[in-house]
DODO-219543 format. One record per residue: x, y, z of N, C-alpha, C, O in turn; residue in one letter. Coordinates in steps of 0.05 Angstrom, whole numbers, plus 5000, padded with zeros to 4 digits. Each point is the difference from the previous one (the first is absolute). Layout:
N
XYZXYZXYZXYZA
...
This chain:
403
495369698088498649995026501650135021499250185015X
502749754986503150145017499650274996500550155019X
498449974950501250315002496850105004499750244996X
497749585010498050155015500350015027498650155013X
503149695001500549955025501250285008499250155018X
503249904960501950155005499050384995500950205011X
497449784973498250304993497350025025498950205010X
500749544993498450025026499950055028498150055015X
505149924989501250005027499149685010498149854997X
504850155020500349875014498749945024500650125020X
496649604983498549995023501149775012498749925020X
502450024976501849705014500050085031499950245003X
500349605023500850025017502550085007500550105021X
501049864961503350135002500050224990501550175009X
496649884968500450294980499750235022499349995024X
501650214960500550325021496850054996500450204986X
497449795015496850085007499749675021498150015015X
503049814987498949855020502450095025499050045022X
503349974975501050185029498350145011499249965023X
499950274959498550205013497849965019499350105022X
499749734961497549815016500749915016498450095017X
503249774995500749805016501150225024499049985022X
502650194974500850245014497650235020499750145020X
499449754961496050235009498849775014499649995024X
500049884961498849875032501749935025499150045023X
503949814972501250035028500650245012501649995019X
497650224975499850245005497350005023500350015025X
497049964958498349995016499149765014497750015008X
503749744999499749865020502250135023499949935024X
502050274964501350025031498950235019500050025024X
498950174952497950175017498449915008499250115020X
499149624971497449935021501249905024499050055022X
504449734975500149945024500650175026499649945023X
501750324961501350225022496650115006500350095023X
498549934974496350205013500149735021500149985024X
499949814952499049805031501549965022499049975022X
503850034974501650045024499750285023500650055023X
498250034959499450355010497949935017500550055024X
497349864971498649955010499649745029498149965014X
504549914985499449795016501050045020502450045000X
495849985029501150155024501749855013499649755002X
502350355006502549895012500049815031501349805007X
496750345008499549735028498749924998498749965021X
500149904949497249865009501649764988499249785005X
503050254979501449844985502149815019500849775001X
499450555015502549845025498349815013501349805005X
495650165006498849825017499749814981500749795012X
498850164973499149794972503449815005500349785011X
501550394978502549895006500449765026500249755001X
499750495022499849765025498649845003500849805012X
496050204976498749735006500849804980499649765005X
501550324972500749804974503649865019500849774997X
500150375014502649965017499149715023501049775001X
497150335012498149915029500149644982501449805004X
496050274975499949764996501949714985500049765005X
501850444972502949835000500949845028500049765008X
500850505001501849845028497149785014500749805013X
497550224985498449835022498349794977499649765004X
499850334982497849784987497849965007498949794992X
499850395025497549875008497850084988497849975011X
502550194955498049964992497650175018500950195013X
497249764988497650235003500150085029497950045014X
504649974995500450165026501150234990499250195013X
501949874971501850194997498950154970500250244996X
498749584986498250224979497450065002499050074978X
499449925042498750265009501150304997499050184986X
502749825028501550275002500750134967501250214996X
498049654990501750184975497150174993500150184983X
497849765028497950255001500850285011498850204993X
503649795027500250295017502150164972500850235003X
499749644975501250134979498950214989501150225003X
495549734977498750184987498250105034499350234997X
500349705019498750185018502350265004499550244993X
502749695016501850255006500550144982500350245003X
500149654975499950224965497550185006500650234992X
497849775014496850144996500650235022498950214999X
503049745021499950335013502450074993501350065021X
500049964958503250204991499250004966501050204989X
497749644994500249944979497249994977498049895010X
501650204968496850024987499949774985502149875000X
495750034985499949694997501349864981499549764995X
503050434989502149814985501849895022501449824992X
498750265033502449915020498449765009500949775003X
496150305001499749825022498649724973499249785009X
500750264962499549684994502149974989499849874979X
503650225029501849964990501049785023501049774995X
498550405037500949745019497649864995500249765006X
497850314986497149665000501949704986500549775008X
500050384968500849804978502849865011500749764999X
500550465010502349795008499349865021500749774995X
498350245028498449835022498749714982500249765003X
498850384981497949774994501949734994499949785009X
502150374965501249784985502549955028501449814992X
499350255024501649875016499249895018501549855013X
495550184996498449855009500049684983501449805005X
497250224981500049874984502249764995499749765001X
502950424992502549794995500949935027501549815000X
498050295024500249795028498549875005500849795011X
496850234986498349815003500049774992499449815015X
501450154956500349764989502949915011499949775010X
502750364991501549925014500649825026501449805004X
496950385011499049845028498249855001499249955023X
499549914956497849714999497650215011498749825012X
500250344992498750125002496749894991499650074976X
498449805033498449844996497850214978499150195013X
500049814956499350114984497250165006499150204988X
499849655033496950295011501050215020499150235005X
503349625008501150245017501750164982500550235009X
500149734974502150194984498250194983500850235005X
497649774982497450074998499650235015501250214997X
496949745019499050085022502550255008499450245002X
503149665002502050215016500550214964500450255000X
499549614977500650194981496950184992500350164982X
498149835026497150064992499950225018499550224991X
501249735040500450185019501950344996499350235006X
503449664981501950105002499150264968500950224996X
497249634989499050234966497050115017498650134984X
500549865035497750125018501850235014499250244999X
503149695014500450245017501850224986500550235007X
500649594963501050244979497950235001499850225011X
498649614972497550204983499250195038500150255005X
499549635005498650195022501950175003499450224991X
503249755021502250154996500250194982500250245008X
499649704961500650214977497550185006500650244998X
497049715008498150154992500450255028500150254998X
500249505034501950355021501450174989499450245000X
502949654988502050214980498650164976501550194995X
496349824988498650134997498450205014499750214987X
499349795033498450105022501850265010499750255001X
502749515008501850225018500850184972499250235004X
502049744975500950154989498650274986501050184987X
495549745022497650214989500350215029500150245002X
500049585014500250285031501750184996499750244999X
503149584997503050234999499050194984499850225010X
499249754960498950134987499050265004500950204989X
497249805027497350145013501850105024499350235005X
502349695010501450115021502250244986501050215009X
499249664967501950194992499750254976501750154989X
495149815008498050224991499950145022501450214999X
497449745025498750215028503150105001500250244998X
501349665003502950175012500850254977501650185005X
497249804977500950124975498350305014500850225008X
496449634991497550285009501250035023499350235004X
502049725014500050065024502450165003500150155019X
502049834963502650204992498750304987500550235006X
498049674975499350254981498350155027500650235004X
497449675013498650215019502250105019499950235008X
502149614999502050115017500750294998499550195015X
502649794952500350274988498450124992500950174984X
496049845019498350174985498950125031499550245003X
500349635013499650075030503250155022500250205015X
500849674980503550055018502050034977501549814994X
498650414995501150134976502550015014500650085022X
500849784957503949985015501350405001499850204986X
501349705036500850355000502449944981500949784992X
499750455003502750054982501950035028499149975023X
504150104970502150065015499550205007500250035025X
498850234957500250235018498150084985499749954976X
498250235048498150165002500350265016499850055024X
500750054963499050355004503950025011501949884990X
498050315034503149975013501049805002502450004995X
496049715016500849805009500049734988498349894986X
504050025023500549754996497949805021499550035024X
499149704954498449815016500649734986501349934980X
497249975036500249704997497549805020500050025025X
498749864965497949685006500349884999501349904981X
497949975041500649665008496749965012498950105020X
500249714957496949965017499949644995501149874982X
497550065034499549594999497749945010499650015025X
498649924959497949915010499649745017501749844991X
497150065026499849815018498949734987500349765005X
498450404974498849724975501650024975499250114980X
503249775022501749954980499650004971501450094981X
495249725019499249894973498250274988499750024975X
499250195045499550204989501650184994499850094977X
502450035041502050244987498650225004500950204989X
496749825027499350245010497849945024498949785005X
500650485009499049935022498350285012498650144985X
501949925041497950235019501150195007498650175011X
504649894984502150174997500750154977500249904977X
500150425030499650234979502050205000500850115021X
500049944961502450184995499650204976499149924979X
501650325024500750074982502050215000501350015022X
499750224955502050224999500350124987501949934987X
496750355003500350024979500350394998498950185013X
502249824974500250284997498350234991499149964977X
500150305037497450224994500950244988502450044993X
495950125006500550295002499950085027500450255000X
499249655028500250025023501849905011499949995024X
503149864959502249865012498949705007497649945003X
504349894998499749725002498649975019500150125022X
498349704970497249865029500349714995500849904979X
498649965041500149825001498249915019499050165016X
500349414983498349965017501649645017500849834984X
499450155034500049675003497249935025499950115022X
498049694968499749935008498349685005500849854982X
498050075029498749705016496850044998498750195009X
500249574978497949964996499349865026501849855007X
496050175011498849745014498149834985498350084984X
502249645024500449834988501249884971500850184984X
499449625010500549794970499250034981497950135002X
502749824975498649774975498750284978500750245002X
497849674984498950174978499150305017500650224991X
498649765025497750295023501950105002499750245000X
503149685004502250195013501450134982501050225005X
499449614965500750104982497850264983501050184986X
495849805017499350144987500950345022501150214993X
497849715032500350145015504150264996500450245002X
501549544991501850154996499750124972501450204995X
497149704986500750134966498450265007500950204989X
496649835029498950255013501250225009499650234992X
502049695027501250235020503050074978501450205003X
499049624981502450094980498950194980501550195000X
496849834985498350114985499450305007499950194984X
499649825042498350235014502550185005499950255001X
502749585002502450105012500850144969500550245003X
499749704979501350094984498750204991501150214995X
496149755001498850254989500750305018501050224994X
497749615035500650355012503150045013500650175017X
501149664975502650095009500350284989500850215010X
498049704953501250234981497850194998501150174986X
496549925020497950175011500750125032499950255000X
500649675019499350075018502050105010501649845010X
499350564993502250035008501749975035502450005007X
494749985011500649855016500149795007498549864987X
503449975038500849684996497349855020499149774997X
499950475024497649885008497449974987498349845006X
501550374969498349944985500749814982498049984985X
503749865009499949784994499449665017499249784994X
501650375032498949795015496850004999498949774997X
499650425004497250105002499049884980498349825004X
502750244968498849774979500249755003498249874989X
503949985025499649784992498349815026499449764996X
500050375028498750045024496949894988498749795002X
500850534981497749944993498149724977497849904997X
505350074989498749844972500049705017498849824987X
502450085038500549835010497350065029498849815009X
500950394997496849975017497949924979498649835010X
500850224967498549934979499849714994497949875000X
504350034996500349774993501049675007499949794987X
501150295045500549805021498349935018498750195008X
500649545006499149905015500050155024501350214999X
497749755023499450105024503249945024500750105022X
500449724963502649765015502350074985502349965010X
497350144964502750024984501750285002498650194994X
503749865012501650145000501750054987501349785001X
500450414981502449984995502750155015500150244999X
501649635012502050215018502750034980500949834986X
500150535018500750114979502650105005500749935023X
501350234963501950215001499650134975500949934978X
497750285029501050244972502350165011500950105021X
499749884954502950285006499850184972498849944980X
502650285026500650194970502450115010500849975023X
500650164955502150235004499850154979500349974976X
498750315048497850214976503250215010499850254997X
501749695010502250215002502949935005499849855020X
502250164975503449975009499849965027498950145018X
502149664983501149965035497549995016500250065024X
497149844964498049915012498249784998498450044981X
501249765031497749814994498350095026500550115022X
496349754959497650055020499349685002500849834984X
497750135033500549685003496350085022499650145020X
498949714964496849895015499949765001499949864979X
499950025057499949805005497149895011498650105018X
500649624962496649994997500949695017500149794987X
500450215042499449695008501749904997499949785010X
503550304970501949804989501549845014498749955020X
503949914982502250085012501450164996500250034976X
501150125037502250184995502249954985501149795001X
500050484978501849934980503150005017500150035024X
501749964964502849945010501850174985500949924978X
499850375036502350154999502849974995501349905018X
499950174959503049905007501350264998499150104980X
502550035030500250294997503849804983501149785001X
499450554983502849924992502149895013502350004992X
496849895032503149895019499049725000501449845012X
496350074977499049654997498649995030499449785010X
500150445002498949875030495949984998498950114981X
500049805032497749814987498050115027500249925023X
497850304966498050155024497849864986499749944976X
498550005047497349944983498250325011500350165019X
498049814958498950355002495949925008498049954987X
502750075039496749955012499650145005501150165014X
496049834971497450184990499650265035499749915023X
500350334972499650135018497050025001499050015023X
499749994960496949965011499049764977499650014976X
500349775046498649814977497649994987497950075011X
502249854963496750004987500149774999501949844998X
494650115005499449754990500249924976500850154982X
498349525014501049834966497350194988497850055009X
503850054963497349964980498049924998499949764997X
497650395002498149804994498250015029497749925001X
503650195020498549905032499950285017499150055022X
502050134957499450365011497450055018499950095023X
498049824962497450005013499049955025498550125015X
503049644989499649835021501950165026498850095020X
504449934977500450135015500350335012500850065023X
498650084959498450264996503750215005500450235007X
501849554986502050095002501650204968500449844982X
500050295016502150114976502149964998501250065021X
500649844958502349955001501450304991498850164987X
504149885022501450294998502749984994501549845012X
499350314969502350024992502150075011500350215013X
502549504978501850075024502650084982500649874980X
501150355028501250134972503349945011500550055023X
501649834961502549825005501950164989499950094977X
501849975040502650114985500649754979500149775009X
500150274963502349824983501950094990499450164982X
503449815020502750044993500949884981499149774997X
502950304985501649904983501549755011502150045012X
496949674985501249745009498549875014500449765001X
497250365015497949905006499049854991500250034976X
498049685033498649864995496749915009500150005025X
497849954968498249925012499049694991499650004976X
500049845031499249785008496449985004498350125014X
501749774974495250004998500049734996501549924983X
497049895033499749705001496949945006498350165005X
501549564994497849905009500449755024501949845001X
495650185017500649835017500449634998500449815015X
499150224953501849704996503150025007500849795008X
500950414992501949935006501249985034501549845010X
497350345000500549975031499649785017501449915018X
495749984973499249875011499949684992498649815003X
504250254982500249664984501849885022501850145009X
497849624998501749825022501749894995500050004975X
502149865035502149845000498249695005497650004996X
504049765012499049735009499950125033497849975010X
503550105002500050145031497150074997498849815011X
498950424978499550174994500150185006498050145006X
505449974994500450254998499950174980501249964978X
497250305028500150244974502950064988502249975011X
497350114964502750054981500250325008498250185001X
504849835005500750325010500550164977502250024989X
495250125002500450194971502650265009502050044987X
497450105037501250175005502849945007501650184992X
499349625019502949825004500949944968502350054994X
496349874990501249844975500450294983502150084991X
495650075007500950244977502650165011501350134983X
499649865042501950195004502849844995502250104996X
497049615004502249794987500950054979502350074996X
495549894983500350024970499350364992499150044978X
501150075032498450264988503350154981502250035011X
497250044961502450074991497950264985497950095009X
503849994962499850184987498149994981499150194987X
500449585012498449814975497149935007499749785009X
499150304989497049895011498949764988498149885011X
503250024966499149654992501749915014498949855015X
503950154989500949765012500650135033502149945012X
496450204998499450025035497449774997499849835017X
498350184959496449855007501349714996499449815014X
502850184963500249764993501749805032499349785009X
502550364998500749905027497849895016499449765000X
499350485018497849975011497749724998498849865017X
501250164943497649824998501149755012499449895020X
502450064963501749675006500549965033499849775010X
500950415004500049995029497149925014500049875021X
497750214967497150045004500049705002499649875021X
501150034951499149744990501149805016498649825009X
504150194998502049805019499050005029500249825016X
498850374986498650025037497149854992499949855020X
498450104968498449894996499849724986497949884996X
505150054997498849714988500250044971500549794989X
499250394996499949984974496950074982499750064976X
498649905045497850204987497650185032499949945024X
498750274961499350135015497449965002498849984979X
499550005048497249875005498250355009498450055017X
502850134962497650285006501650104968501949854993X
497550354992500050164980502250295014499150165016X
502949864977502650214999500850104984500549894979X
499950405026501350234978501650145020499650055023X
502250004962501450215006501050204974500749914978X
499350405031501350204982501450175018499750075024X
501949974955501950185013501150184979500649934977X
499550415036500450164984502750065021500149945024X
502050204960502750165012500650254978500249964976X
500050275037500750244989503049994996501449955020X
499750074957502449964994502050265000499850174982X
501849845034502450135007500150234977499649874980X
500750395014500850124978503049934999500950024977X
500649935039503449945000501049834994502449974998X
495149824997500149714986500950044969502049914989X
496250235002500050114969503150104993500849964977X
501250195046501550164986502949835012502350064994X
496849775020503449824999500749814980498449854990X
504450175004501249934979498749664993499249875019X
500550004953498749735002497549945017499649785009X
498850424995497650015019498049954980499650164982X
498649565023497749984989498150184997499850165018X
498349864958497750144999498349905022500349775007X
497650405007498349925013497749884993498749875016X
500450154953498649814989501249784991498449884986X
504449965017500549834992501149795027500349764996X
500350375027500349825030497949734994501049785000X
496450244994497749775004499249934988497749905002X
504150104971499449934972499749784991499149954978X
501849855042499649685000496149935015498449824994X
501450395024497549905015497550214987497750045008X
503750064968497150184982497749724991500349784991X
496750425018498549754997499849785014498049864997X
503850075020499349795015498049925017499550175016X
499149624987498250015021499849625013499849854981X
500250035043501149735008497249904998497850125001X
503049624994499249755003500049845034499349775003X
């Protein structure tokens, strides 16, 4: 019998197949206890604590365990419903073991434990709820990233001669996009580019910008003049806007060395930095009206043609940033701060800027802001000793675009 025992292996609780056993499951009771510890939110435990503290030191019994309900209620906004019937249960049974403690009369103990597995369950089922929104909040953010870049295509570091860089933040955080339009992109007519401002918010402003981006790109690369690209997008925007809606613009190109053309549709004016860092703003010698409102004011907009130099910079914004306030409500000085921070680098001149944007305001912005910035890079840059590539200065801010 011994040597079927012994050809059979050893199942004894001591034998080497009952270790194993015994090993596997304390194995898997310490993983269930570590999820559930995982799971058990940390201040709902600390208030549970103090009222179990409260009623030690005092004894008074159903003065003080009421309160072990604010346990699984406060689990239900940090925690999903293993946290919140993890504080139920412990409430209940320490309910429970004070109650009887403190002579606690048996319909009121009842009653306070009956209460305390009501505001679990209601609790767990919030923490379900809330944790289906996050959900769904964190689907729309997904779509609302992917239209970002399928709408506000991240520039690269360098396009065409020039070095660039974006900094854009929408005013609605939870969207990540907004009524503000950018683009940069390189032609057979030399780099063109656009920044501009939707009037008004919300979905209208966004369809309204995936429009005038659309129209921009096609005839940047068709249209060998820069006013005939304004003309297209003039027209596809009289076609298709309200009687009230506008868009105000900056096109620019550089269809030649040592020249930008710059049409101003209604914008603000862009911001000059010539190679010595000093900071001109360049207003419009004959203004055009916003996009979209040609009709109305029976005005043409006309091309205004810019010396650009090797070290030169231009600056293209939207009036989210000018017009963002301090607590004073004073305006944020774009033209004071870029000549602060303005270096060689066009991501970390926007990246300065932004964070400066953000500190004058509090920490978030109540309108939709972009900024781009292109700088023609030095040919003498290239040929000093240990001298960065000029595609590699903004090589940290390739792609970027803000939050």
């Amino acid at each position: 019998m011994s040597e079927a025992r012994d050809r059979g292996g050893d199942h004894r609780p001591g034998g080497p197949f009952g270790d194993r056993v015994t090993g596997t499951r304390a194995s898997a009771r310490r993983r269930a206890l570590a999820q559930l510890a995982a799971g058990v939110p940390g201040l709902p435990v600390l208030v549970v604590c103090v009222v179990v503290l409260a009623d030690l030191a005092d004894g008074a019994g159903m003065i003080w365990l009421p309160l072990l309900a604010a346990g699984p209620a406060l689990a239900a906004t940090t925690n999903g419903p293993r946290g919140v019937l993890s504080i139920g249960g412990l409430t209940v049974a320490l309910g429970a073991t004070l109650g009887v403690r403190d002579g606690v009369p048996g319909r009121e103990l009842a009653a306070l434990l009956s209460a305390l597995v009501a505001v679990t369950l209601a609790s767990g089922l919030a923490g379900v709820l809330r944790g289906r929104r996050e959900r769904v909040l964190a689907a729309v953010r997904s779509v609302a990233e992917t239209a970002q870049h399928a709408l506000l295509r991240p520039v690269p570091a360098t396009v065409g001669p020039f070095q660039a860089a974006v900094r854009y933040s929408a005013a609605a955080a939870e969207a990540r996009i907004g009524g503000d339009l950018y683009a940069l992109i390189p032609t057979p007519h030399g780099v063109r580019l656009i920044v501009g401002d939707v009037r008004g918010k919300g979905l209208p402003a966004v369809g309204t910008a995936a429009l005038v981006l659309g129209v921009f790109r096609e005839a940047a690369h068709d249209e060998p003049d820069l006013l005939a690209v304004v003309d297209r997008i003039e027209r596809s925007l009289a076609r298709n806007l309200g009687h009230d809606d506008f868009v105000t613009a900056i096109v620019a190109g550089y269809p030649r060395e040592g020249q930008l053309e710059v049409v101003n549709c209604g914008h603000t004016p862009p911001l000059l930095v010539d190679a010595s860092g000093s900071v001109t703003a360049v207003e419009p010698a004959h203004p055009g009206p916003p996009l979209g409102l040609r009709a109305l004011t029976g005005h043409t907009p006309r091309l205004q043609a810019l010396p650009f130099a090797d070290g030169d910079q231009l600056l293209l914004y939207t009036d989210g940033v000018t017009e963002a306030r301090d607590g004073g409500r004073a305006f944020y000085p774009l033209a004071e701060g870029l000549e602060r921070h303005v270096s060689h680098e066009p991501g970390r001149t926007l990246d300065a800027l932004h964070d400066e944007l953000l500190a004058h305001v509090g920490g978030r912005l109540h309108d939709d802001a972009a900024l781009l910035l292109i700088r023609k890079p030095d040919t003498r840059e290239a040929e000093r000793p240990g001298a960065a590539a000029p595609g590699s200065l903004a090589m940290a801010a390739e792609a970027r675009c803000c939050s």
